[in-house]
C-alpha positions in Angstrom: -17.6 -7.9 -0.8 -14.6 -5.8 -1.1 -10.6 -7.6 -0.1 -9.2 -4.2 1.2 -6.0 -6.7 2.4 -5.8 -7.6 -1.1 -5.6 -4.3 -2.4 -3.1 -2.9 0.6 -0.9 -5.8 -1.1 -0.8 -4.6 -4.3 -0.2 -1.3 -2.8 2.9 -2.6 -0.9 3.6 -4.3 -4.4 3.5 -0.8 -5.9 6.5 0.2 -3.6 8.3 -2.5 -3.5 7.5 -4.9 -6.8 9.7 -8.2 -5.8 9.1 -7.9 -2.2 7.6 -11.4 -0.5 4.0 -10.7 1.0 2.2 -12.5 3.6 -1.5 -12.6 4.3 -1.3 -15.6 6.7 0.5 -16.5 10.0 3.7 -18.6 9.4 4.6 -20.8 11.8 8.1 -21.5 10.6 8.9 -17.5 10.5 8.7 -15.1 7.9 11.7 -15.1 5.0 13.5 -11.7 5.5 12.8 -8.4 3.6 9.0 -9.5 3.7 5.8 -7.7 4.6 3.1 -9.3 6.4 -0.7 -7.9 6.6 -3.4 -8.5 8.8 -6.4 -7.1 10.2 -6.6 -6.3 13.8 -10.2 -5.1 14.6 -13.4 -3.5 12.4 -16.4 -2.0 13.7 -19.3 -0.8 12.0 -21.9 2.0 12.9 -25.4 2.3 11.8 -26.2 6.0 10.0 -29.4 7.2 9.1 -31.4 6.0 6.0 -29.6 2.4 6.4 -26.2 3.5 5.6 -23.5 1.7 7.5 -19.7 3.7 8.8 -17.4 1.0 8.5 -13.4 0.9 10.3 -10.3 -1.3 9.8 -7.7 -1.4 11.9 -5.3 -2.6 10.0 -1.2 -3.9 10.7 2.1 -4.0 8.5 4.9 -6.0 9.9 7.8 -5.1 7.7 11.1 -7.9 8.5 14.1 -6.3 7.4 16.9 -9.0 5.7 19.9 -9.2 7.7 22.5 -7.9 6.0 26.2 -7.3 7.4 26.6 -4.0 5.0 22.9 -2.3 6.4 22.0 -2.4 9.6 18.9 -3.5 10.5 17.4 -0.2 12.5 18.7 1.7 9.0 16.7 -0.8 6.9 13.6 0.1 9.3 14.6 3.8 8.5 14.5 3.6 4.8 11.3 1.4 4.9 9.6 4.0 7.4 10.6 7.2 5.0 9.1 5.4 2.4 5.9 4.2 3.9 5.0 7.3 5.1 5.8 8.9 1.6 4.2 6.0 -0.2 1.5 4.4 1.5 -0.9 6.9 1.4 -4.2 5.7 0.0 -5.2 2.3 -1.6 -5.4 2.7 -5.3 -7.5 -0.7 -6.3 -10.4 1.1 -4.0 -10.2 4.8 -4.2 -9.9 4.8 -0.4 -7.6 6.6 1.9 -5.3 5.3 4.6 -5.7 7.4 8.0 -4.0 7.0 11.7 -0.7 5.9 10.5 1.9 5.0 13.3 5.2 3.2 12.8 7.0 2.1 15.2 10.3 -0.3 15.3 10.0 -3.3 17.9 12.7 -6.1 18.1 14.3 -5.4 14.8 10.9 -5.4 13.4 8.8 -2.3 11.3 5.1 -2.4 12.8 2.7 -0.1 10.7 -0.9 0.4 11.7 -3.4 2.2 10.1 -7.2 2.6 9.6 -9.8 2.2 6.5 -12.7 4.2 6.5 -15.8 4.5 4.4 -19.1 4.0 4.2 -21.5 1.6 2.8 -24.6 2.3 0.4 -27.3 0.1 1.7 -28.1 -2.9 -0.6 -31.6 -2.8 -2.5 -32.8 -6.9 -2.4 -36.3 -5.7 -3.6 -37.3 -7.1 -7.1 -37.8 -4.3 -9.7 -40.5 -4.1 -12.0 -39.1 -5.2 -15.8 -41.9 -6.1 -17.8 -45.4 -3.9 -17.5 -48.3 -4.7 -19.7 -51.7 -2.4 -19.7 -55.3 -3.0 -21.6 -56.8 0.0 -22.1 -60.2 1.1 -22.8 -63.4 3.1 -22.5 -65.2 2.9 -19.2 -68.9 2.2 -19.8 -68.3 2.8 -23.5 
């Protein structure tokens, strides 16, 4: 099993090293200047020969700090410019980001994106290690 959240946090961790990351829902709120990731939907698709199309829908909720000196819709600027120049594939899979849309919401960054690819089917069947063979003459 793959963790593609896992590795589009150590993307995010790529851009911005001492940034807070969140994987789960806080209930007391988020601390500022923090990303947090979840998945929104996946679907998967049968393909001939047992090969499976898989899709993640995938959000980025980026909370800017609120700092008197930088406004908060110019944080969201900055962090858009860079996610967009940045956030381009995942590394830690070899797999590439598609659909990006960023949008700014409340004083929030929303990013969502999809993660394609497609899966090999798994082989459960025991393979043969070990083969012995007597040989002989027939009738001889």
């Amino acid at each position: 099993m793959i963790d593609i959240t896992l590795a589009i946090v150590n993307e995010l961790k790529r851009i911005r090293p001492h940034a807070t990351i969140y994987r789960e829902y806080q209930e007391q709120g988020f601390a500022e200047a923090s990303f947090y990731v979840y998945e929104v939907m996946s679907e998967s698709q049968q393909e001939l020969m047992a090969y499976e199309y898989r899709k993640h829908h995938y959000c980025v909720s980026w909370f800017p700090k609120k700092d008197p000196t930088t406004g908060i819709h110019e944080q969201c600027e900055q962090m858009r410019s860079k996610l967009f120049d940045e956030f381009q594939r995942l590394t830690d899979l070899s797999l590439g980001i598609f659909n990006r849309e960023i949008k700014v919401e409340e004083g929030i960054l929303r990013m969502t994106f999809d993660i394609r690819y497609r899966m090999a089917p798994v082989e459960n069947t025991p393979k043969l290690t070990k083969f012995e063979q007597q040989g002989g003459v027939k009738h001889g």
